[in-house]
C-alpha positions, 0 to 999 in steps of 0.5 A: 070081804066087804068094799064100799064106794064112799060119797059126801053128801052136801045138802041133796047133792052126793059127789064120790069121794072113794071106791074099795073101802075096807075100813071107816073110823070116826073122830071127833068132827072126821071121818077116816077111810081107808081103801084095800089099797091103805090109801086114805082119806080124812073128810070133816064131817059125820057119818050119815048113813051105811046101806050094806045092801048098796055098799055105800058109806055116805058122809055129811058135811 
């Protein structure tokens, strides 16, 4: 199983937003996380980059 720490990145500024994610689904202008747990957490904005290598989903604003 693959889990990702998610970030949002704001200019070239990256603030955590969630550790353990099993699921992204984009709409429209938000992306929706969703932690092994089922928490989760809509954030306005774009998917930017994923580096599987670093499990890491970065969302843009």
């Amino acid at each position: 199983m693959c889990l990702a720490r998610a970030y949002l990145k704001d200019g070239d500024e990256e603030k955590f937003l969630l550790d353990d994610v099993v699921c992204v689904n984009s709409t429209g202008n938000k992306v929706i996380l969703t932690t092994i747990l089922k928490e989760e957490r809509e954030v306005v904005g774009s998917i930017t980059s994923v580096d599987f290598g670093n499990s890491a989903v970065i969302v843009g604003v």
